[in-house]
C-alpha positions as CSV (number, residue, x, y, z in Angstrom):
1,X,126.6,151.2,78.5
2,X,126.6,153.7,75.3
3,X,128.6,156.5,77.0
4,X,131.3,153.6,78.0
5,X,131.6,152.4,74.5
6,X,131.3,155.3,72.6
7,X,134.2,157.0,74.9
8,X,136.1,154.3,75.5
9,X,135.8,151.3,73.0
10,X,135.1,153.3,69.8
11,X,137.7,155.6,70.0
12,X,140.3,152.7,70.4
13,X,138.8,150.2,67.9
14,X,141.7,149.6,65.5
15,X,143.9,148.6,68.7
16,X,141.4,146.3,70.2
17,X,141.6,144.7,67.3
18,X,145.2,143.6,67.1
19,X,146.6,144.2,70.5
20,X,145.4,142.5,73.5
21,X,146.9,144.6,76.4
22,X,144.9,147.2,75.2
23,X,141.3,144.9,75.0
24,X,142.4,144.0,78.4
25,X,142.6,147.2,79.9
26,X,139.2,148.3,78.4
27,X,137.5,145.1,79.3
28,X,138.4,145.7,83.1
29,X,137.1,148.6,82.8
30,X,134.2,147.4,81.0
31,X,133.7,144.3,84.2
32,X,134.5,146.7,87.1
33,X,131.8,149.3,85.7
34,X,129.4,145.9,86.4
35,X,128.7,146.2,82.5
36,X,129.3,142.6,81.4
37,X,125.9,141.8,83.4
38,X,123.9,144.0,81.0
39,X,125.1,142.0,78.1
40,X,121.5,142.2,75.9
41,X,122.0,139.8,73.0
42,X,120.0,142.3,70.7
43,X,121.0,145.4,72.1
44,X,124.4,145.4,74.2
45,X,125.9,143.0,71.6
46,X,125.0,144.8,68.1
47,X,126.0,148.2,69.8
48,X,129.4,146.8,70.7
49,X,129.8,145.5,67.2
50,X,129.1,148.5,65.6
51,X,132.1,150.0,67.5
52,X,134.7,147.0,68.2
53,X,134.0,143.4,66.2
54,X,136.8,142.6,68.7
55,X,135.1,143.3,72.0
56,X,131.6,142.5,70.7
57,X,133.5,139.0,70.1
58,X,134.9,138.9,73.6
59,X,131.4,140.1,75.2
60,X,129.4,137.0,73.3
61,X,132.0,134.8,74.8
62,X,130.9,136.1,78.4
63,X,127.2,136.0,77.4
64,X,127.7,132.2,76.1
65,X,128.9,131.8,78.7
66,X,126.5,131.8,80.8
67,X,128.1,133.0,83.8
68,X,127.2,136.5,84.5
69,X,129.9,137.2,87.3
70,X,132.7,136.3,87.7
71,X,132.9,137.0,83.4
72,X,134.4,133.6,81.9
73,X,134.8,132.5,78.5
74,X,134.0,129.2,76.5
75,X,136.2,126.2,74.8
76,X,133.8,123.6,73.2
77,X,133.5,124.8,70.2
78,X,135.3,121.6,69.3
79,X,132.3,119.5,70.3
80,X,130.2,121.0,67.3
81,X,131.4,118.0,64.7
82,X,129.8,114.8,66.8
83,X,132.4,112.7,64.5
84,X,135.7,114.8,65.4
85,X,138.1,114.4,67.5
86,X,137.7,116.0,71.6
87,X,140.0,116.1,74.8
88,X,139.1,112.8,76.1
89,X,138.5,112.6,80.2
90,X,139.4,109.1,81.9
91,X,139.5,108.4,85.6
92,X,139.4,111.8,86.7
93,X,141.9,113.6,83.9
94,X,141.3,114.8,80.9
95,X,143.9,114.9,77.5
96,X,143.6,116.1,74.5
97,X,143.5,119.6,72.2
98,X,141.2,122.5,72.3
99,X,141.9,124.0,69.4
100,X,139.7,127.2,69.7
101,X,139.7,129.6,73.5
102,X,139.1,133.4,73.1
103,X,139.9,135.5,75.9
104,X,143.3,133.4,76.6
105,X,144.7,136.1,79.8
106,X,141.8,138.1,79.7
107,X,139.3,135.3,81.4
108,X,140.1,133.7,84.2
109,X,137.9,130.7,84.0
110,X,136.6,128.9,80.9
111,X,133.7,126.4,80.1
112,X,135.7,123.7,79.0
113,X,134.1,120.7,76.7
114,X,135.4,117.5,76.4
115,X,134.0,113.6,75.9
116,X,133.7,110.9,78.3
117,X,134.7,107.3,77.3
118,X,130.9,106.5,76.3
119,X,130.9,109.4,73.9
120,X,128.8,112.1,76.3
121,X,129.7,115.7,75.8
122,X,130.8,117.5,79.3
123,X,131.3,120.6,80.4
124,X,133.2,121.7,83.5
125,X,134.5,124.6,84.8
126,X,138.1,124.7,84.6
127,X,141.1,128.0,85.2
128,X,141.8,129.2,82.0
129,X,145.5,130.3,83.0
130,X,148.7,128.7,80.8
131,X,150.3,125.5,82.8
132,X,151.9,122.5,82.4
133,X,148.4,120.6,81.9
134,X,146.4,123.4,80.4
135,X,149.0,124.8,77.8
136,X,148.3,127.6,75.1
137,X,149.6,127.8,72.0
138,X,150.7,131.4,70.8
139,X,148.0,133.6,69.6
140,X,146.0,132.6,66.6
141,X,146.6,134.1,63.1
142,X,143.3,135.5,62.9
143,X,142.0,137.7,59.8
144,X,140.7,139.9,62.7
145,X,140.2,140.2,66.2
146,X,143.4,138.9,67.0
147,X,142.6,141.6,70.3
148,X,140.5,139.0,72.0
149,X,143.5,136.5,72.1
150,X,142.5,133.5,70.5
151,X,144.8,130.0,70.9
152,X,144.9,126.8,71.0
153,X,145.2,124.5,74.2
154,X,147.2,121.2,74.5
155,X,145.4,119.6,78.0
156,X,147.9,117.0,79.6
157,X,146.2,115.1,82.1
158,X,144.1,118.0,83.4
159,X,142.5,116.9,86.5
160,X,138.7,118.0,86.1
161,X,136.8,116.1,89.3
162,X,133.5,115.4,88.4
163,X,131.8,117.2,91.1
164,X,132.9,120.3,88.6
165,X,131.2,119.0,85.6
166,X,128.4,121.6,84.6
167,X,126.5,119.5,82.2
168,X,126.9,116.0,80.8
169,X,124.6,115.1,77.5
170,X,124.5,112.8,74.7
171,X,127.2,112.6,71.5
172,X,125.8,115.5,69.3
173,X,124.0,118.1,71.5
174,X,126.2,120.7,70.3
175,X,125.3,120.3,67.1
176,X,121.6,120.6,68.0
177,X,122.3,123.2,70.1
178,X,124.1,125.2,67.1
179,X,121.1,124.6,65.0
180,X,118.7,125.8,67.6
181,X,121.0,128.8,68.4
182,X,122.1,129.5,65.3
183,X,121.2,133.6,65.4
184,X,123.2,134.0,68.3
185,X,125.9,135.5,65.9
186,X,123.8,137.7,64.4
187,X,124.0,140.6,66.6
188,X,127.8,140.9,65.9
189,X,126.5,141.6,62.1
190,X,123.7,143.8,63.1
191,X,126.3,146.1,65.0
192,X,128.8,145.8,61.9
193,X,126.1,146.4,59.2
194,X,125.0,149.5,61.2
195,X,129.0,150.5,60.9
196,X,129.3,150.1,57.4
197,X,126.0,152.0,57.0
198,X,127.6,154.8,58.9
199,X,130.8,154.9,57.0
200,X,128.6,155.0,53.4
201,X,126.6,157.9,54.9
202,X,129.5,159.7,55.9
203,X,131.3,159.4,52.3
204,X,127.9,160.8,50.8
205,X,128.2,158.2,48.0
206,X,126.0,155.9,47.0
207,X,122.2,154.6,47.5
208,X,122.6,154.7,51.1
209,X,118.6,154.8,51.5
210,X,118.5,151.2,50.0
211,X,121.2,149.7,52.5
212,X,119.3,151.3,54.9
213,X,116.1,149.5,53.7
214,X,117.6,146.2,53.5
215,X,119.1,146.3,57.0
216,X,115.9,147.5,58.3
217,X,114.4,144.5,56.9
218,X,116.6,141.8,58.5
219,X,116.6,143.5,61.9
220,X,113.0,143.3,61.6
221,X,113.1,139.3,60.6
222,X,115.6,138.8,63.3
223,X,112.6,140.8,65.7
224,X,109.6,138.2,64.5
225,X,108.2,135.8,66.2
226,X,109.2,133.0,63.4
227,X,112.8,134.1,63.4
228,X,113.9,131.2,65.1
229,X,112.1,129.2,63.0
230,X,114.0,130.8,59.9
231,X,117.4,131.3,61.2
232,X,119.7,129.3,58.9
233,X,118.1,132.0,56.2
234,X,118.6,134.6,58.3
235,X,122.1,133.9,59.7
236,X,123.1,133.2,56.1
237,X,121.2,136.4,54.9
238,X,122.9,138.2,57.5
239,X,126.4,137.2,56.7
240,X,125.9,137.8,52.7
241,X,124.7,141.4,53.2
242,X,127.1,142.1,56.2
243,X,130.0,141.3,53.9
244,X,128.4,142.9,51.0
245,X,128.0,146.8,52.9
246,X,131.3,146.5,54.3
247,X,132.8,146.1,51.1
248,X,130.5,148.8,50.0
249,X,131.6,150.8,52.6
250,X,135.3,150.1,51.5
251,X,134.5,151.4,48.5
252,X,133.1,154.5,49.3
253,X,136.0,155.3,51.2
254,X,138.1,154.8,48.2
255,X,141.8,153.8,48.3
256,X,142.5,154.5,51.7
257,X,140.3,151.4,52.9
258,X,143.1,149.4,52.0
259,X,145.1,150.7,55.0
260,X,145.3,148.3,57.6
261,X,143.6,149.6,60.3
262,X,141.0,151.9,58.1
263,X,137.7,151.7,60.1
264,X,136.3,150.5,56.4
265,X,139.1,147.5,56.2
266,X,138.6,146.4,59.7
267,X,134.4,145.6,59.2
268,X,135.0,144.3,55.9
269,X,137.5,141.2,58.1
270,X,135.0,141.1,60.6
271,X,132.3,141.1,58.8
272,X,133.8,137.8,57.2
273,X,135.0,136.4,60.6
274,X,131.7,136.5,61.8
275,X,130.1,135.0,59.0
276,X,132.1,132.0,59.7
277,X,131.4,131.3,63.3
278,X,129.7,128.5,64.6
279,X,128.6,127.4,61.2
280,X,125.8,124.6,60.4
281,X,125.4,122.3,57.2
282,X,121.8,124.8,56.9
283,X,123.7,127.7,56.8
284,X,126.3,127.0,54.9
285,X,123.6,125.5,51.9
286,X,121.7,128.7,52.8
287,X,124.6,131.1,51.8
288,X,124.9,129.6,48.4
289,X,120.7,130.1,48.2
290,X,121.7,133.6,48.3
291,X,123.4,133.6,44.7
292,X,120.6,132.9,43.3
């Protein structure tokens, strides 16, 4: 797993970022090596996000997914808000907009969320390809990652037979689920503190022994046996200092960090892109904790 992504994904980070031919390629690669089954949420993930936020982001896709092999991606991230709007599914179809799918031509099957008429949250599995029914938008406008292919999906009577449903559960399990899970983005800032770290280090300016100490200390929360238990803190904690080193680290480098593609400039947009994903009400309230 390190050789791979230290020859092959670190070297090519500033492309997998913007262009997703060449996140394609690698993550072939990556899937015909039989890597995506070693996909270790706090070691595999924070070492690809120390190299590539972009395919770190595509690898927690896989992992959240929960389907080892064949990889496959998720779309019910829509289902988080128990009061918004969903793709409905009525007598055997299903309608309606997805408005979030990573990995749009680089998965070939996606866990798809959408309601039933009674309100219960489904998941099915569901080809992932553009059609008629199942119809992406053009890729997203991200800040970063914009590798990993992120669009929208209009669904137009997509027939989804129950016998393919994965799960069915009550109106608002998602959002229980994102509270319980809510460190499950915090390997992607472990691997882009550890970046930023490395780019501080290497500009020899600064108190680079005090980042050190303060991301020693959250990996080491993250590790306890209460983390779960403390994770809107955490996950907020984690986002606040994540941003904070990579602008640090932006700084260090001076005025050349303002160069799109400057290792520096790309963790300081994903460090804030992953600060933002999969939000809860307790992180968000946590995150303003951390002014004071």
């Amino acid at each position: 797993m390190k050789g791979f992504i230290v020859e092959r994904v670190a070297p090519q980070a500033a492309q997998l970022d913007h262009n997703p031919e060449v996140l394609g390629s690698v993550w072939e690669e990556f899937v015909r090596r039989g890597l995506h089954l070693q996909l270790d949420f706090f070691t595999a993930l924070p070492l690809l996000a120390e190299h590539s936020g972009a395919f770190a982001f595509l690898a927690l896709q896989q992992r959240v997914a929960g389907c080892p092999d064949p990889p496959a991606g998720v779309a019910f991230g829509h289902l988080r808000n128990p009061q918004g709007p969903a793709p409905l599914w009525s007598d055997g179809r299903v309608s309606g907009t997805v408005p979030w799918l990573t990995g749009a031509g680089l998965f070939a099957r996606v866990l798809l969320g959408f309601r039933l008429p009674d309100g219960s949250e489904v998941r099915a599995w569901v080809p992932a390809h553009d059609r008629p029914e199942f119809r992406h938008s053009a890729p997203l406008p991200l800040l970063a990652i914009r590798g990993a292919n992120t669009v929208s999906v209009a669904l137009c009577e997509l027939a989804v037979d129950e016998s393919l449903f994965v799960s069915v559960q009550p109106r608002g399990t998602q959002a229980q689920n994102d509270a319980s899970g809510v460190l499950y983005q915090t390997p992607l800032m472990l691997g882009n503190l550890r970046a930023s770290l490395r780019l501080i280090e290497q500009s020899q300016r600064g108190d680079l022994a005090k980042a050190q100490d303060l991301v020693a200390q959250l990996d080491a929360a993250l590790q306890a046996e209460n983390a779960r238990e403390n994770g809107p803190v955490l996950r907020a904690r984690a986002g606040d200092l994540s941003v904070r080193l990579a602008r640090l680290a932006c700084m260090a480098c001076g005025g050349g960090s303002l160069l799109t593609g400057h290792p520096a400039e790309r963790l300081y947009r994903e460090a804030l892109v992953f600060s933002l994903m999969a939000q809860t009400d307790a992180v968000v309230d946590n995150a303003f904790e951390e002014l004071s």
